[in-house]
mmCIF file of the N, C-alpha and C atoms, coordinates in Angstrom:
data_MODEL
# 
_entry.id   MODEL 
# 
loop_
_atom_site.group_PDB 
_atom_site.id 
_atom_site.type_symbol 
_atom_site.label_atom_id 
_atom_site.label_alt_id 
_atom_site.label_comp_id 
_atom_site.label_asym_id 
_atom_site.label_entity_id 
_atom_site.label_seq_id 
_atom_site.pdbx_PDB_ins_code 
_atom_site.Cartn_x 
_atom_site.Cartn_y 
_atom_site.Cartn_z 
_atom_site.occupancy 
_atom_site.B_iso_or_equiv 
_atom_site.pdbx_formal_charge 
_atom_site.auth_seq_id 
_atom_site.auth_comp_id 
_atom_site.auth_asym_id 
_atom_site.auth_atom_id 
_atom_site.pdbx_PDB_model_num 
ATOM 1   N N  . UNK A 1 1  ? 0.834  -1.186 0.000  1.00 0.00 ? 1  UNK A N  1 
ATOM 2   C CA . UNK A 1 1  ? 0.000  0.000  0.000  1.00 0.00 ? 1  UNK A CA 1 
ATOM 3   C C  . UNK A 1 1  ? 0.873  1.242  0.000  1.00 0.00 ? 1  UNK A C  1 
ATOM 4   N N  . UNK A 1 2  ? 0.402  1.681  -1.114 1.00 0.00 ? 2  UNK A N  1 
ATOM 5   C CA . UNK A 1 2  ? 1.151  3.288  -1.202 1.00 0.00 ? 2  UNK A CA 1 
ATOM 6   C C  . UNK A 1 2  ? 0.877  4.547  -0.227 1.00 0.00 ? 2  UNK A C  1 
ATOM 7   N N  . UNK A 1 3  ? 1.423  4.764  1.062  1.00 0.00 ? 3  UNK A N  1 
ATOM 8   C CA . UNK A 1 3  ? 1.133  6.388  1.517  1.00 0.00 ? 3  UNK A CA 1 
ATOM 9   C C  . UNK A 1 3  ? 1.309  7.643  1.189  1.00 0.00 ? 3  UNK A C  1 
ATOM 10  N N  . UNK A 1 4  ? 0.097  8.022  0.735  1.00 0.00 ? 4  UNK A N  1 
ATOM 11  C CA . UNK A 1 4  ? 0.332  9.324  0.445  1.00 0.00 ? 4  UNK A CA 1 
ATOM 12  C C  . UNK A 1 4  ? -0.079 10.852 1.285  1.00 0.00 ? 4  UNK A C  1 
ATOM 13  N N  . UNK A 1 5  ? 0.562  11.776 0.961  1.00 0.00 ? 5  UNK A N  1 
ATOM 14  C CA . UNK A 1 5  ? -0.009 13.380 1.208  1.00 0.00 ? 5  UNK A CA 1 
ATOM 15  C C  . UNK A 1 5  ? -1.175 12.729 1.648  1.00 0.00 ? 5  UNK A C  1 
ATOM 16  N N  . UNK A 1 6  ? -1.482 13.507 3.216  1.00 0.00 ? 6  UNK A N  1 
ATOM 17  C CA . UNK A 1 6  ? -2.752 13.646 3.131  1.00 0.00 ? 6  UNK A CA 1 
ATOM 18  C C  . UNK A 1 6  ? -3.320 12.342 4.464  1.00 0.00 ? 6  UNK A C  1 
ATOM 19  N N  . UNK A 1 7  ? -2.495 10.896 3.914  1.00 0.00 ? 7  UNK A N  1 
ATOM 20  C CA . UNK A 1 7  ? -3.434 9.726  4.543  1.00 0.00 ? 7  UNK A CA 1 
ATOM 21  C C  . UNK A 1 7  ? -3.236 9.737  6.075  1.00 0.00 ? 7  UNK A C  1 
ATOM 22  N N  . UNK A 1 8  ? -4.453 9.801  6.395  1.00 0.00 ? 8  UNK A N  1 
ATOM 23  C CA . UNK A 1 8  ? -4.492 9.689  7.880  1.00 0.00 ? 8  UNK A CA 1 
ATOM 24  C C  . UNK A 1 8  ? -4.059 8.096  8.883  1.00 0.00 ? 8  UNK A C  1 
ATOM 25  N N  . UNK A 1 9  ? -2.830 8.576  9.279  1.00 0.00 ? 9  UNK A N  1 
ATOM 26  C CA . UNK A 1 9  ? -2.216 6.910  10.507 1.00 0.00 ? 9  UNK A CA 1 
ATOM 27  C C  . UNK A 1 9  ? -2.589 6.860  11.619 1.00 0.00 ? 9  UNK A C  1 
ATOM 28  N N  . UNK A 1 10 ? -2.591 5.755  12.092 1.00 0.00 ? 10 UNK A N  1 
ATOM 29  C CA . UNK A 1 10 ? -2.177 5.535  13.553 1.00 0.00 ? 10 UNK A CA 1 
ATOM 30  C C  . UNK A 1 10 ? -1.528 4.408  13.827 1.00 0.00 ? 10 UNK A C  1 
ATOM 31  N N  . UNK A 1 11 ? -0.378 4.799  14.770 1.00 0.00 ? 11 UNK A N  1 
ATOM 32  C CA . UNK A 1 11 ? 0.670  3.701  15.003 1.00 0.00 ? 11 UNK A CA 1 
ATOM 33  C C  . UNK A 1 11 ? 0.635  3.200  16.371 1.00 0.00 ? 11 UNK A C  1 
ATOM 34  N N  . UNK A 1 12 ? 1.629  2.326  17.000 1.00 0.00 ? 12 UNK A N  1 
ATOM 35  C CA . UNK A 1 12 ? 1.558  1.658  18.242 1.00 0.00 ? 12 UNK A CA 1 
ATOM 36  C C  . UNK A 1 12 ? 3.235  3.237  18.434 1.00 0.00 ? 12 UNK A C  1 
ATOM 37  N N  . UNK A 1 13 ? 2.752  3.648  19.706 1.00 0.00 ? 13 UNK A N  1 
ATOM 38  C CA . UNK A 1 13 ? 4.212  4.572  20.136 1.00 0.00 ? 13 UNK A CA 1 
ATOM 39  C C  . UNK A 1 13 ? 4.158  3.972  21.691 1.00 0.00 ? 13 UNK A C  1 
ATOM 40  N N  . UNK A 1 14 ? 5.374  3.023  22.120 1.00 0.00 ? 14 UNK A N  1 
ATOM 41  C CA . UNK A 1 14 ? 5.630  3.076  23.384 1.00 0.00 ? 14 UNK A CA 1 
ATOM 42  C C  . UNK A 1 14 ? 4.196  1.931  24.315 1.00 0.00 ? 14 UNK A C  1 
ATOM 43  N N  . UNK A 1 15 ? 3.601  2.807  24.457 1.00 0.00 ? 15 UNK A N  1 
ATOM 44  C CA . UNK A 1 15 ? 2.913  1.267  25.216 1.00 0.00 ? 15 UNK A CA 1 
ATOM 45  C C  . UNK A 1 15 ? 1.046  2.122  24.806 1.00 0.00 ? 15 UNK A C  1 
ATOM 46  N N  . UNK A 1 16 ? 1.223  3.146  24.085 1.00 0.00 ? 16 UNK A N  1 
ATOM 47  C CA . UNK A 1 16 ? 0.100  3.721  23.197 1.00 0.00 ? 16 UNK A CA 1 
ATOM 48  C C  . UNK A 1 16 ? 0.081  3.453  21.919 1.00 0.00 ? 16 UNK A C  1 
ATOM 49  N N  . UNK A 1 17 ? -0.860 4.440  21.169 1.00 0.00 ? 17 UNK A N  1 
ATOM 50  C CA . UNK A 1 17 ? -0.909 4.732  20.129 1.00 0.00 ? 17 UNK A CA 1 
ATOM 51  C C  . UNK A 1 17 ? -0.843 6.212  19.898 1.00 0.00 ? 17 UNK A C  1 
ATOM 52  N N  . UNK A 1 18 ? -0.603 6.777  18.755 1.00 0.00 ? 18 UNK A N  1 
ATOM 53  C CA . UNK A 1 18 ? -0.136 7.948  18.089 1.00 0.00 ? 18 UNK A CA 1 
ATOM 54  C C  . UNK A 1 18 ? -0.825 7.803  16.527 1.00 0.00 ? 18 UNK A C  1 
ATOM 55  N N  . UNK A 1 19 ? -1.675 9.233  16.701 1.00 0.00 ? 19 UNK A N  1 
ATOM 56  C CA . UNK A 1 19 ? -2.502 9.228  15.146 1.00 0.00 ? 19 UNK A CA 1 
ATOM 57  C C  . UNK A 1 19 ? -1.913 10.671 14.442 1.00 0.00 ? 19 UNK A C  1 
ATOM 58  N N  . UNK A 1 20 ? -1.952 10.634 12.858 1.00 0.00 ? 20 UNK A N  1 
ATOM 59  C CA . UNK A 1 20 ? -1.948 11.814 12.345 1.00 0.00 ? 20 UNK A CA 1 
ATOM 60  C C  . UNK A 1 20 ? -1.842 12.096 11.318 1.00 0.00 ? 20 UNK A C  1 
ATOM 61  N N  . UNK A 1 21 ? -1.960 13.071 10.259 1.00 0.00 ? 21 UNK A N  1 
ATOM 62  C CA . UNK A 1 21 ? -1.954 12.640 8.786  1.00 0.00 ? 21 UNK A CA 1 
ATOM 63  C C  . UNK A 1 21 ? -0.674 13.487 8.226  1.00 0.00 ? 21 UNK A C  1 
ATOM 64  N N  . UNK A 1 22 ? -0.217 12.769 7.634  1.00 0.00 ? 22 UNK A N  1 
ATOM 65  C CA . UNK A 1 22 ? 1.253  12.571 6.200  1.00 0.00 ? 22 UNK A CA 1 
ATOM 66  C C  . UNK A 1 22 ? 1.010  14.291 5.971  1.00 0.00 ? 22 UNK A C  1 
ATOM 67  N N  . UNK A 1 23 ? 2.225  14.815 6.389  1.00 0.00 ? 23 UNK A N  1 
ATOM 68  C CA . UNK A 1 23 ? 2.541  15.750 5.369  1.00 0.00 ? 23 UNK A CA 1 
ATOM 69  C C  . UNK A 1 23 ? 3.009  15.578 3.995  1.00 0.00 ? 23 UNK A C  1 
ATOM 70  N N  . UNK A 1 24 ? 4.097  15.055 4.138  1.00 0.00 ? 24 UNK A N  1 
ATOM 71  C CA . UNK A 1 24 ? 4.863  15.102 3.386  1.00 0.00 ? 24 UNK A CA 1 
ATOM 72  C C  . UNK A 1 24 ? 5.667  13.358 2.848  1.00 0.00 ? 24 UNK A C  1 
ATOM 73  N N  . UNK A 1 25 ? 5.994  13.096 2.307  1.00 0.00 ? 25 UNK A N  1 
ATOM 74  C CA . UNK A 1 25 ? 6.784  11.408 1.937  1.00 0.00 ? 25 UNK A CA 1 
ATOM 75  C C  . UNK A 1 25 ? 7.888  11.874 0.635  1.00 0.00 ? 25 UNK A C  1 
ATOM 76  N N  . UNK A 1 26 ? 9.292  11.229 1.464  1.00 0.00 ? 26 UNK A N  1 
ATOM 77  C CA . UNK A 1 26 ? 10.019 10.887 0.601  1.00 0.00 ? 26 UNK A CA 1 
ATOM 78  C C  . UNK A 1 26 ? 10.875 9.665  0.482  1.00 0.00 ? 26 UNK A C  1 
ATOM 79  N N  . UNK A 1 27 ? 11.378 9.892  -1.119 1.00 0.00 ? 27 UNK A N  1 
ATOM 80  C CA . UNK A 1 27 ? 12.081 8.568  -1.383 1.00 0.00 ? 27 UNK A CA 1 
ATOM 81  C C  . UNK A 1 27 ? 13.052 8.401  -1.742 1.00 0.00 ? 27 UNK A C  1 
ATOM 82  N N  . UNK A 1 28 ? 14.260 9.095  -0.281 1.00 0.00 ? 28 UNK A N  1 
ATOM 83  C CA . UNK A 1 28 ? 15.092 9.337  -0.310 1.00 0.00 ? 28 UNK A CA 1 
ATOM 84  C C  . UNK A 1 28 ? 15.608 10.171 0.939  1.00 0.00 ? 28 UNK A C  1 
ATOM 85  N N  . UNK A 1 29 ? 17.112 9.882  1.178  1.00 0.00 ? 29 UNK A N  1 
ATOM 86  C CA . UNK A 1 29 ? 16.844 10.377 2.609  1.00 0.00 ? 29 UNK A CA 1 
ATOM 87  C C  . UNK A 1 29 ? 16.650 11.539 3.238  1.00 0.00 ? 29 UNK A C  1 
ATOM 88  N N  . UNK A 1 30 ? 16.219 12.047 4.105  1.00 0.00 ? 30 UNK A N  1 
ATOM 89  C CA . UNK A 1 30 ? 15.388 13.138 4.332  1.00 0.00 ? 30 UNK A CA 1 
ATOM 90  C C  . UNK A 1 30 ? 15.753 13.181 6.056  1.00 0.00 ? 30 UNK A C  1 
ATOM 91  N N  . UNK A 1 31 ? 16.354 14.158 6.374  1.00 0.00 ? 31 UNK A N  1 
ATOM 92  C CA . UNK A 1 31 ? 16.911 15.173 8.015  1.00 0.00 ? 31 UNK A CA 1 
ATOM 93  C C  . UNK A 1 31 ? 15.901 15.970 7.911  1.00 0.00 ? 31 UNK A C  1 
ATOM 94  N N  . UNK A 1 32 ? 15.389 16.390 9.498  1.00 0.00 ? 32 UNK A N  1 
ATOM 95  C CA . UNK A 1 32 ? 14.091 17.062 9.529  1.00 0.00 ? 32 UNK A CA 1 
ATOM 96  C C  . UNK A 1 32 ? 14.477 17.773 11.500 1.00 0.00 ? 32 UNK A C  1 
ATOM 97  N N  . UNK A 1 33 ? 14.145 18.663 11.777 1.00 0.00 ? 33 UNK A N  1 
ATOM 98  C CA . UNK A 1 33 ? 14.466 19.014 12.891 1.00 0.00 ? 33 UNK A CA 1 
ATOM 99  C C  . UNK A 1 33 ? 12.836 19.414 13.813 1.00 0.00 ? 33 UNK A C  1 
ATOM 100 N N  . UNK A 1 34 ? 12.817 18.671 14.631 1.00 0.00 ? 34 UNK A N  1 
ATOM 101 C CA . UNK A 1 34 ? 11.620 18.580 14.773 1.00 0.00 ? 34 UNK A CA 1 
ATOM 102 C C  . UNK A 1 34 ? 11.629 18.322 16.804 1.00 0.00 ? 34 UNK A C  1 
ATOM 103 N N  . UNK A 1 35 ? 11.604 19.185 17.263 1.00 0.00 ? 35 UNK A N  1 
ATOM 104 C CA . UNK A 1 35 ? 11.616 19.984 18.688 1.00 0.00 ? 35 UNK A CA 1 
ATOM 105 C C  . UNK A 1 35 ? 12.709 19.943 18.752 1.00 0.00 ? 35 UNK A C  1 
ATOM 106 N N  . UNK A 1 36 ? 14.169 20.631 18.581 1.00 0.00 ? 36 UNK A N  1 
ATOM 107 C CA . UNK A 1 36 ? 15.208 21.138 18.478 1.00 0.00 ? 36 UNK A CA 1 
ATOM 108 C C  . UNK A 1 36 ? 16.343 18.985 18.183 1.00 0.00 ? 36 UNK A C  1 
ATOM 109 N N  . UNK A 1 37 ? 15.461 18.186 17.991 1.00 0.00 ? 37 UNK A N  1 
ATOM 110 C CA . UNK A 1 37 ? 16.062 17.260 17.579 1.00 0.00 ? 37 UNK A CA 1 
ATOM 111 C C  . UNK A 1 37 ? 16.215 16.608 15.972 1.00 0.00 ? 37 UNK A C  1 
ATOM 112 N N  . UNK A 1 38 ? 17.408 16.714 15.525 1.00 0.00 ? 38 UNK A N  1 
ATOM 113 C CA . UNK A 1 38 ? 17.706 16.056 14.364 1.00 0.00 ? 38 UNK A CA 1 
ATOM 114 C C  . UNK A 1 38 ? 17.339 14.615 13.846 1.00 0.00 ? 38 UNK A C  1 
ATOM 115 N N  . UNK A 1 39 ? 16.630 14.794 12.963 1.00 0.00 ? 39 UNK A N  1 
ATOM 116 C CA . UNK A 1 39 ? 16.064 13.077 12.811 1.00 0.00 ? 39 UNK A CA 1 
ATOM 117 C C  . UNK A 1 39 ? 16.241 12.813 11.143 1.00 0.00 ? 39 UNK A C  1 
ATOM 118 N N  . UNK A 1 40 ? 16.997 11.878 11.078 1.00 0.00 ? 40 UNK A N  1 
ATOM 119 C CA . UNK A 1 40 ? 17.281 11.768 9.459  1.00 0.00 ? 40 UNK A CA 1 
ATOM 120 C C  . UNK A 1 40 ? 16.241 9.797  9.017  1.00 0.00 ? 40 UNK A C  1 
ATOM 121 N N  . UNK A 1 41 ? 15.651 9.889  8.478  1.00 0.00 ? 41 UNK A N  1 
ATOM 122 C CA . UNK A 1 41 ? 15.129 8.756  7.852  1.00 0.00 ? 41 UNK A CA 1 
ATOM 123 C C  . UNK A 1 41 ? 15.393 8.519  6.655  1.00 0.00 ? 41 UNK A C  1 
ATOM 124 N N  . UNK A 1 42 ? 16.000 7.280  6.059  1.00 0.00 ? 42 UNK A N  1 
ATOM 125 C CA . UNK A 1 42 ? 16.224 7.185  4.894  1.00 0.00 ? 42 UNK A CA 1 
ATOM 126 C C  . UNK A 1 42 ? 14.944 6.326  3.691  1.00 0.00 ? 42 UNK A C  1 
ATOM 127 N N  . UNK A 1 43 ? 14.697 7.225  2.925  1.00 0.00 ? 43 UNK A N  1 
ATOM 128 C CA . UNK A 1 43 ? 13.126 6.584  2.493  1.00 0.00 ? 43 UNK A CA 1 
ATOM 129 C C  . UNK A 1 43 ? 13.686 6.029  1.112  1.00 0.00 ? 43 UNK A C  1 
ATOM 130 N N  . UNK A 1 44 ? 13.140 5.133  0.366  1.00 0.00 ? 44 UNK A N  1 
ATOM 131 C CA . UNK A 1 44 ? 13.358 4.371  -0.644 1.00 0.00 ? 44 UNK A CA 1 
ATOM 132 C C  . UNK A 1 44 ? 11.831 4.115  -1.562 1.00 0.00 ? 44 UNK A C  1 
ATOM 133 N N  . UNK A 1 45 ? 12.004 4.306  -2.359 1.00 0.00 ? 45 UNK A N  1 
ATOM 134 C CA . UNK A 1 45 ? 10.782 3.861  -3.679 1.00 0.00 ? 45 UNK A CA 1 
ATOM 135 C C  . UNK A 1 45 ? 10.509 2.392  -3.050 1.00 0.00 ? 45 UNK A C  1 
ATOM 136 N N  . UNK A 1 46 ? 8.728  2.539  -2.317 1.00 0.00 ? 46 UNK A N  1 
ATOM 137 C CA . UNK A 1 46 ? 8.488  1.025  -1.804 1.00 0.00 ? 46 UNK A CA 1 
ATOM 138 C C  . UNK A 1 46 ? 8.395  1.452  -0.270 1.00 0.00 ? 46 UNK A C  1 
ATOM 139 N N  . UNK A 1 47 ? 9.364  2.018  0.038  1.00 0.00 ? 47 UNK A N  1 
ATOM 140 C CA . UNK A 1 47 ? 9.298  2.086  1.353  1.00 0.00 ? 47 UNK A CA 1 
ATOM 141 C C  . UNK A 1 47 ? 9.721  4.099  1.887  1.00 0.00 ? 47 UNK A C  1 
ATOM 142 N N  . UNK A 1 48 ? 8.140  4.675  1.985  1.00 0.00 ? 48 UNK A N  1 
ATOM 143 C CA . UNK A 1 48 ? 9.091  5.871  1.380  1.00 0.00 ? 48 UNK A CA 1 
ATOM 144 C C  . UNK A 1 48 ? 8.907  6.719  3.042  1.00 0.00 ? 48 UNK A C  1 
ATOM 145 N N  . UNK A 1 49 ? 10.150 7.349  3.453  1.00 0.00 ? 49 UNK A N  1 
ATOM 146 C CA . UNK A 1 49 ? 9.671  8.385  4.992  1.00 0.00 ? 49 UNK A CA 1 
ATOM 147 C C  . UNK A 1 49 ? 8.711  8.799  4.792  1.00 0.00 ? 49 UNK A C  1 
ATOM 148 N N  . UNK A 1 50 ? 8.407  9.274  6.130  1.00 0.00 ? 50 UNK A N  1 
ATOM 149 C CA . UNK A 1 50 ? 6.773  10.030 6.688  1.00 0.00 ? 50 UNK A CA 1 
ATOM 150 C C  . UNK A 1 50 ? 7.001  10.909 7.329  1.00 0.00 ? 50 UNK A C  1 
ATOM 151 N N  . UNK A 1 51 ? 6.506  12.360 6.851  1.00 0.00 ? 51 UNK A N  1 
ATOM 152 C CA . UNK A 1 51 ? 6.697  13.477 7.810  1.00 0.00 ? 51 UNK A CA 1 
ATOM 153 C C  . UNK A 1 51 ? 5.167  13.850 8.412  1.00 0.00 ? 51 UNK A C  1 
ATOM 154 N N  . UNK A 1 52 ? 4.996  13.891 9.437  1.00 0.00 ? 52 UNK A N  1 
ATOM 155 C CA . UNK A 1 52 ? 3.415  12.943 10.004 1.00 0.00 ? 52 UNK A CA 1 
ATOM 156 C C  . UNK A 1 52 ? 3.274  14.346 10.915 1.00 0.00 ? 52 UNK A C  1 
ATOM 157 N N  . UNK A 1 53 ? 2.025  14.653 10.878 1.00 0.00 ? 53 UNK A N  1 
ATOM 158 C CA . UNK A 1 53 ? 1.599  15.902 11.560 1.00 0.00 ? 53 UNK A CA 1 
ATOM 159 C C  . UNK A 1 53 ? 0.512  15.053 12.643 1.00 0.00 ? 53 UNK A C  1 
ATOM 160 N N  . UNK A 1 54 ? 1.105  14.865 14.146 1.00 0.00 ? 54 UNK A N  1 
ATOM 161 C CA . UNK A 1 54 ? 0.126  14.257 14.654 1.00 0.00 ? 54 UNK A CA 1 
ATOM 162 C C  . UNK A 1 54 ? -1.109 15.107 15.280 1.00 0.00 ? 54 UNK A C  1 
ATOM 163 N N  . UNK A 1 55 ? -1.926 14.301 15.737 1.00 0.00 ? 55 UNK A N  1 
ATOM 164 C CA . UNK A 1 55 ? -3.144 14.546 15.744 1.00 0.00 ? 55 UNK A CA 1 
ATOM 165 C C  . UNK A 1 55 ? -3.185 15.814 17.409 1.00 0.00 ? 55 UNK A C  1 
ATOM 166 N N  . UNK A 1 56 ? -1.665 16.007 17.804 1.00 0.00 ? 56 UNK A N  1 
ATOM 167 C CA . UNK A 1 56 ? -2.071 16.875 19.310 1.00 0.00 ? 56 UNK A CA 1 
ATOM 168 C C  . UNK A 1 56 ? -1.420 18.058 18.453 1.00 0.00 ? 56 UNK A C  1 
ATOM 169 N N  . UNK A 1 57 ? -0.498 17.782 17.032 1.00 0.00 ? 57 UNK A N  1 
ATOM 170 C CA . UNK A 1 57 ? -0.261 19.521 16.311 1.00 0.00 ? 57 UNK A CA 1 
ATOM 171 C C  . UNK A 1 57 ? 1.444  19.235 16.095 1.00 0.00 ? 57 UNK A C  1 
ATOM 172 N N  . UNK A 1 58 ? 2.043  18.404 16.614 1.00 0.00 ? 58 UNK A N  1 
ATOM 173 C CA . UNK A 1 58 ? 3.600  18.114 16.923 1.00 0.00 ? 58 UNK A CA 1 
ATOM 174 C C  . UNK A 1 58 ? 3.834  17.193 15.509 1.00 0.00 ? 58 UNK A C  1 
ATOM 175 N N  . UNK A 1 59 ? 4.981  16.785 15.571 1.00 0.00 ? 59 UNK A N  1 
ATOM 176 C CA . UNK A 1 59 ? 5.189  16.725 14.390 1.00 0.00 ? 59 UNK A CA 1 
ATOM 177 C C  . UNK A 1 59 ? 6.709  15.448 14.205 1.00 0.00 ? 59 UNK A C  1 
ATOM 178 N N  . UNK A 1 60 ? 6.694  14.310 14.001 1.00 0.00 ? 60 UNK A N  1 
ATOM 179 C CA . UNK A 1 60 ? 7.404  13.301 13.720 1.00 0.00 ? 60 UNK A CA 1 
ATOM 180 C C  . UNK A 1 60 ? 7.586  12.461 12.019 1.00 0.00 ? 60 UNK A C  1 
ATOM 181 N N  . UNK A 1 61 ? 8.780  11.737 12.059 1.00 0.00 ? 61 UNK A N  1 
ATOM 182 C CA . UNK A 1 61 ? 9.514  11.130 11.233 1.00 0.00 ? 61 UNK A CA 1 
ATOM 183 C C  . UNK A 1 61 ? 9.392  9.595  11.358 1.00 0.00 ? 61 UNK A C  1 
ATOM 184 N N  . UNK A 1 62 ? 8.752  9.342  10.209 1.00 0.00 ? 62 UNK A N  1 
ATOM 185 C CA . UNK A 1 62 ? 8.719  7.545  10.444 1.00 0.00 ? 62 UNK A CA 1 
ATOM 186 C C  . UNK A 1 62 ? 8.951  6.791  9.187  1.00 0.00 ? 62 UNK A C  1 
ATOM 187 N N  . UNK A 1 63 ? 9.099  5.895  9.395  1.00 0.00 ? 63 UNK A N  1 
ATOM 188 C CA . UNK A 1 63 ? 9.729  5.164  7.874  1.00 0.00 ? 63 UNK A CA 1 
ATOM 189 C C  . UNK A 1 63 ? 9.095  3.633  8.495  1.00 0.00 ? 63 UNK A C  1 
ATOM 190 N N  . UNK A 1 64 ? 7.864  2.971  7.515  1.00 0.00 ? 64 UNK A N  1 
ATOM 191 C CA . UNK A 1 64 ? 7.519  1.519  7.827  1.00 0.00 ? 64 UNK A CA 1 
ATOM 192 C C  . UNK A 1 64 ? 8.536  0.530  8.129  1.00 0.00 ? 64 UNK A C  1 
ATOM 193 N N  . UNK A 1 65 ? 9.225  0.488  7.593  1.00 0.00 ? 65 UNK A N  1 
ATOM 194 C CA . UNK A 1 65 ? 9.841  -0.944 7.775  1.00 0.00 ? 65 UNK A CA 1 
ATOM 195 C C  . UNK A 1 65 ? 11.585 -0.754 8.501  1.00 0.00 ? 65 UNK A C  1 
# 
């Protein structure tokens, strides 16, 4: 399944869950600074990063696999 712009997630974070929808996806690697911490994910055609606007307004980096 392809994620795109837009699709709304929710993941398992820690011993919760965490919802929010895709800003942004790339496919290729991608550094993002996101509450004064550096987070680099490397995204690939198939498997592409997630720049994820969660659902409390904050804002994280995830890559499926």
């Amino acid at each position: 399944m392809m994620i795109k712009t837009g699709t709304q997630l929710q993941s398992k974070w820690g011993i919760g869950t965490a919802s929010g929808k895709v800003k942004d996806t790339y496919a290729q690697k991608v550094t993002k600074t996101i509450k004064d911490n550096v987070v680099t994910k490397h995204g690939e055609f198939g498997n592409k990063a997630l720049y994820i606007q969660q659902s409390d307004g904050d804002f994280c980096a995830k890559k499926r696999k």
